[in-house]
C-alpha positions in Angstrom: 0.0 0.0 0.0 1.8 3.5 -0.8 1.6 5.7 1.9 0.1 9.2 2.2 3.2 10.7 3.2 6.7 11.1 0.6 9.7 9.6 1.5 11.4 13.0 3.4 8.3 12.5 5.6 9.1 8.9 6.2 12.8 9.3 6.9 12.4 12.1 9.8 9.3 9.7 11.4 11.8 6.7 11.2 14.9 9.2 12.7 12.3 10.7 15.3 11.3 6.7 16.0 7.4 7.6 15.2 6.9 5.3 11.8 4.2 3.8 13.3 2.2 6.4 14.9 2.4 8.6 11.9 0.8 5.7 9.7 -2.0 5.4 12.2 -3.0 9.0 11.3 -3.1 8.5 7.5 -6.5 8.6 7.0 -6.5 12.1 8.3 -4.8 13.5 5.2 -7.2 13.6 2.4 -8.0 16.0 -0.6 -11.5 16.6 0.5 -12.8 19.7 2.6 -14.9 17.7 5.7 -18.0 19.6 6.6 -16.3 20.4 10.2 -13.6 22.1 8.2 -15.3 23.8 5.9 -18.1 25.4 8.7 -14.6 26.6 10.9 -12.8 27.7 7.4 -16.1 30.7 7.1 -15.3 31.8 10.5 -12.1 32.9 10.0 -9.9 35.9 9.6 -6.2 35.0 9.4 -4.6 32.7 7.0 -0.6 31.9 6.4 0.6 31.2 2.4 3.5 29.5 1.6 4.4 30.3 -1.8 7.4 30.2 -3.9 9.7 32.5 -6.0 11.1 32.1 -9.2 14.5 31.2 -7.5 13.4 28.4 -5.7 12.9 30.5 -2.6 10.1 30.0 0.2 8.4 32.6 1.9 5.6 33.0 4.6 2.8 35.4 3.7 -0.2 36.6 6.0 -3.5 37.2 4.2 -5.9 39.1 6.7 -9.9 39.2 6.0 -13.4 39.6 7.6 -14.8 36.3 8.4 -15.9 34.5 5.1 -13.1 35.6 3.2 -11.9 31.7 3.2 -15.2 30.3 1.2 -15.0 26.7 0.2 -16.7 26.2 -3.3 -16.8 22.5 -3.2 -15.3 19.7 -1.7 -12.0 20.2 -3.4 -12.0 23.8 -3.8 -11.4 27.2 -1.5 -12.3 30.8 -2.7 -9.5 33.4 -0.8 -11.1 36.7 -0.9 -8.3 39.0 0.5 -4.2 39.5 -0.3 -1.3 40.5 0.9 -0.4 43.7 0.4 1.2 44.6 -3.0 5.0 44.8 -2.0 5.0 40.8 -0.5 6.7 38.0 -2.6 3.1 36.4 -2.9 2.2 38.3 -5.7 4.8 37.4 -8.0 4.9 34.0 -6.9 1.5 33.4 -7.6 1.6 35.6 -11.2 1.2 32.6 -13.3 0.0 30.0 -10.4 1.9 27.7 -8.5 1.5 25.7 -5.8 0.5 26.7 -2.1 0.1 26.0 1.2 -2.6 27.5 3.2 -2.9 27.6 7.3 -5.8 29.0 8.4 -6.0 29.5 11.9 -8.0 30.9 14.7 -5.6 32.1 17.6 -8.8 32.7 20.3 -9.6 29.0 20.1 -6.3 26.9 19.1 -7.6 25.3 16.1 -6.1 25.3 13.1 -6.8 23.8 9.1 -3.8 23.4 6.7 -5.1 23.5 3.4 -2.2 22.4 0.6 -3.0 22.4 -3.5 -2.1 25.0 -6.5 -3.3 28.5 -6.6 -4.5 30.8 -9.2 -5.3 34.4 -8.7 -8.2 35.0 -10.5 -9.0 38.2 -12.2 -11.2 39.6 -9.7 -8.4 39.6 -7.4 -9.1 36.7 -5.1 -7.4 33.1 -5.0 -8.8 29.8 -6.7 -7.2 26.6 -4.4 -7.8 23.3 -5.6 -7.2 21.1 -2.3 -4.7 18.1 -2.6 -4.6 17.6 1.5 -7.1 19.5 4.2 -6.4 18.6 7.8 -6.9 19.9 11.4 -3.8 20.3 13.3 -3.7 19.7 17.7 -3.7 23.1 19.2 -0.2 22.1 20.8 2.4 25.4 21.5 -0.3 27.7 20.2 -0.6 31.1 21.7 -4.2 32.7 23.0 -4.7 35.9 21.5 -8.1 37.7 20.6 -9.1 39.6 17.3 -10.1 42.8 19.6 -13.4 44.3 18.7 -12.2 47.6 16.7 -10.0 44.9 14.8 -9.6 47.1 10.9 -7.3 50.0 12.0 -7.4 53.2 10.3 -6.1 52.3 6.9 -1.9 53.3 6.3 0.7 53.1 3.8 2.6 49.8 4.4 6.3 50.9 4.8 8.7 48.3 3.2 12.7 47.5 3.9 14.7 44.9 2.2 18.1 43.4 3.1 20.2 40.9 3.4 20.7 40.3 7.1 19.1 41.4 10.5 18.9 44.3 12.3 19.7 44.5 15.8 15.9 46.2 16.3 14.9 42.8 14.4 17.2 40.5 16.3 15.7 41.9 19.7 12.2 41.4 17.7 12.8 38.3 17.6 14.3 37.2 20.5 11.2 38.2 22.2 8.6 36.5 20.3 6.5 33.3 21.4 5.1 32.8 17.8 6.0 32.6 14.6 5.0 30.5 10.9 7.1 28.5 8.9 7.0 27.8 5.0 8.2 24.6 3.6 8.4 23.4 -0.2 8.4 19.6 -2.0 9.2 19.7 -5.4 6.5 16.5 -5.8 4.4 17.3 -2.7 4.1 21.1 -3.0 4.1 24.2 -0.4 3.0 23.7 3.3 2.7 26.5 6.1 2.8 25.8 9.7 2.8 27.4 13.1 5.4 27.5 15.8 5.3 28.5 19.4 7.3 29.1 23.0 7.9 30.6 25.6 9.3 34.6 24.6 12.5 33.6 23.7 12.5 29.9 22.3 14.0 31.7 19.0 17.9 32.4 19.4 18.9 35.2 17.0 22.9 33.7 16.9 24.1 36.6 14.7 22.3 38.9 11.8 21.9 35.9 9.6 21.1 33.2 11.5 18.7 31.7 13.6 18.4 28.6 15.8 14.9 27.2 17.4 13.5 24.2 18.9 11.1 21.5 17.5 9.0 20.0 20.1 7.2 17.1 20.1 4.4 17.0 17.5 2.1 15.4 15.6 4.5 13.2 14.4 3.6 13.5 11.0 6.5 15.5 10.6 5.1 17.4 6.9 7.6 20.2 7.7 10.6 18.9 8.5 10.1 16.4 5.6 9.9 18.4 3.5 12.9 20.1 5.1 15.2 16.8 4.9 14.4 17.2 0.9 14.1 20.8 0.0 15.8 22.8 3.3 14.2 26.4 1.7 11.9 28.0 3.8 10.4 30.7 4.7 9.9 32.5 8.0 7.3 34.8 9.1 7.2 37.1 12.1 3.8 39.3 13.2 3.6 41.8 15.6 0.0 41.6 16.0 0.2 44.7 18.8 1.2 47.2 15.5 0.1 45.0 12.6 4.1 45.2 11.1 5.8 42.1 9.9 9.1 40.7 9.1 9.5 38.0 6.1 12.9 35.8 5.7 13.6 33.4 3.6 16.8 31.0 3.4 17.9 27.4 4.0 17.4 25.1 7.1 19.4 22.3 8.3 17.9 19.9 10.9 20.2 19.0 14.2 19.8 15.7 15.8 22.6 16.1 17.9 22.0 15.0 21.6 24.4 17.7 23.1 23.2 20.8 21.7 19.7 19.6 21.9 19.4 19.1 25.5 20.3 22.8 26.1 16.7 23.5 25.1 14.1 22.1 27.5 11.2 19.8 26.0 13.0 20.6 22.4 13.6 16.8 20.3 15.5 18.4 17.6 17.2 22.0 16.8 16.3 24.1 13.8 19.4 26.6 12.3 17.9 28.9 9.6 20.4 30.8 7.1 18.8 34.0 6.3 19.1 34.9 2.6 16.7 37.8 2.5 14.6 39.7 4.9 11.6 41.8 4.3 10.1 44.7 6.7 6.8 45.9 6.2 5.4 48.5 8.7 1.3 48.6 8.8 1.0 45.4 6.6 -2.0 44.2 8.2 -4.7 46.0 9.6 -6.0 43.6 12.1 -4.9 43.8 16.1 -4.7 41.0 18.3 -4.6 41.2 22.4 -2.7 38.4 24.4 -4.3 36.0 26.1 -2.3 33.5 28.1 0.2 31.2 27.4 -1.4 27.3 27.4 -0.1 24.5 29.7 1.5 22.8 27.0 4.8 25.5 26.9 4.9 26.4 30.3 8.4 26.1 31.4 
């Protein structure tokens, strides 16, 4: 019987010892849109793209809407009503369609749906997604924040900065963030956005080009970091979602297994080093505010 998940998949399951438990949870990766997911999709107002450049590069996107601006069509197809704003990579990776991976996710509750097919950008402006896997994730390392009730802030001109390293403003950004999204890419399997949580401070900005994080235990389906141990492009994505800026990387991964550096970060199974290649700023890119809620059992120190 050929199994649901490619053969980077397979490899980090049979490294993290999980073979078995990941083929138990097969039948939870299908093409079709469940009625469950399609009722939570209508609700929602944040989503996360992964796309990819011309180059071969990944990159993390947010797309921000009223509720109902993910509409699925049928069982194998979403509507995206909303964009990025003009200056993200999404729009030029998307010109001529491509493949895409969609996380829609509701902060307030901890659920989450990752959607993963090829998108077209239809002429009315919004995004045509036919669905090759829809699946909910656990709400494990997510954060509790709440859309606040004045959520659109008064429109403003996103302000963009590109370059090829970090700043120390951006480094400190990081350092202090408990949340962030990853972008993956296989060149069979197609793009695939995830979360990532922790305590403020599970990131380690090393120097102005490269980053080191945990990976805690998971679903052990391990769609990222197979696609990782094949393609190691990916993208990064950073939101403040007190001022609505962002920060975009993109660049190459490499997965540590090794025991000794691993055990320096509590609960973490393996290490993540990410080589920044590009970075882009964009003050006021989305218009949404969130307010923090708490920080769930599961990454309490």
């Amino acid at each position: 019987m050929t199994s649901v998940f490619h053969a980077g998949e397979q490899a980090v399951q049979a490294m993290a010892g999980v073979r078995a438990e990941a083929d138990r949870l097969e039948h939870m990766l299908g093409p079709v849109i469940k009625p469950a997911a399609q009722e939570f999709l209508q609700n929602q107002s944040l989503a996360i793209a992964s796309t990819v450049d011309s180059a071969g590069n990944v990159w993390a996107s947010p797309i921000i809407g009223e509720p109902g601006f993910v509409k699925p069509l049928s069982e194998q197809s979403v509507q995206v009503n909303a964009l990025p704003v003009v200056s993200d990579p999404f729009h030029e990776n998307l010109r001529t369609g491509g493949a895409i991976g969609l996380l829609v996710i509701d902060l307030a509750t901890r659920r989450r749906v990752r959607i993963n097919g090829d998108a077209t950008i239809q002429s009315d402006g919004s995004i045509h997604i036919h669905t090759k896997q829809v699946y909910f994730n656990c709400p494990k390392y997510i954060q509790i924040r709440r859309l606040k009730t004045s959520n659109v802030v008064e429109s403003k001109q996103p302000e963009i900065s590109r370059a090829s390293s970090l700043t120390i403003q951006q480094q400190q950004w990081i350092a202090q963030a408990d949340t962030f999204f990853i972008a993956s890419f296989h060149p069979e399997s197609g793009a695939d956005a995830s979360h990532r949580g922790g305590n403020p401070g599970f990131v380690h900005a090393l120097d102005s080009n490269k980053l080191l994080f945990p990976d805690y235990s998971g679903n052990n389906m391990f769609n990222t970091l197979g696609n990782l141990s094949v393609n190691p492009q990916a993208g990064l994505l950073f939101i403040n979602f007190e001022t609505g800026s962002t920060l975009q990387l993109t660049g190459k991964t490499q997965i540590i297994w090794d025991a000794e550096r691993i055990i320096q970060f509590i609960g973490a199974e393996r290490l993540i080093e990410f080589e920044i290649s590009q970075a882009i700023s964009i003050d006021n890119a989305i218009p949404f505010r969130w307010s923090f809620g708490n920080i769930p059992p599961t990454i309490q120190p």
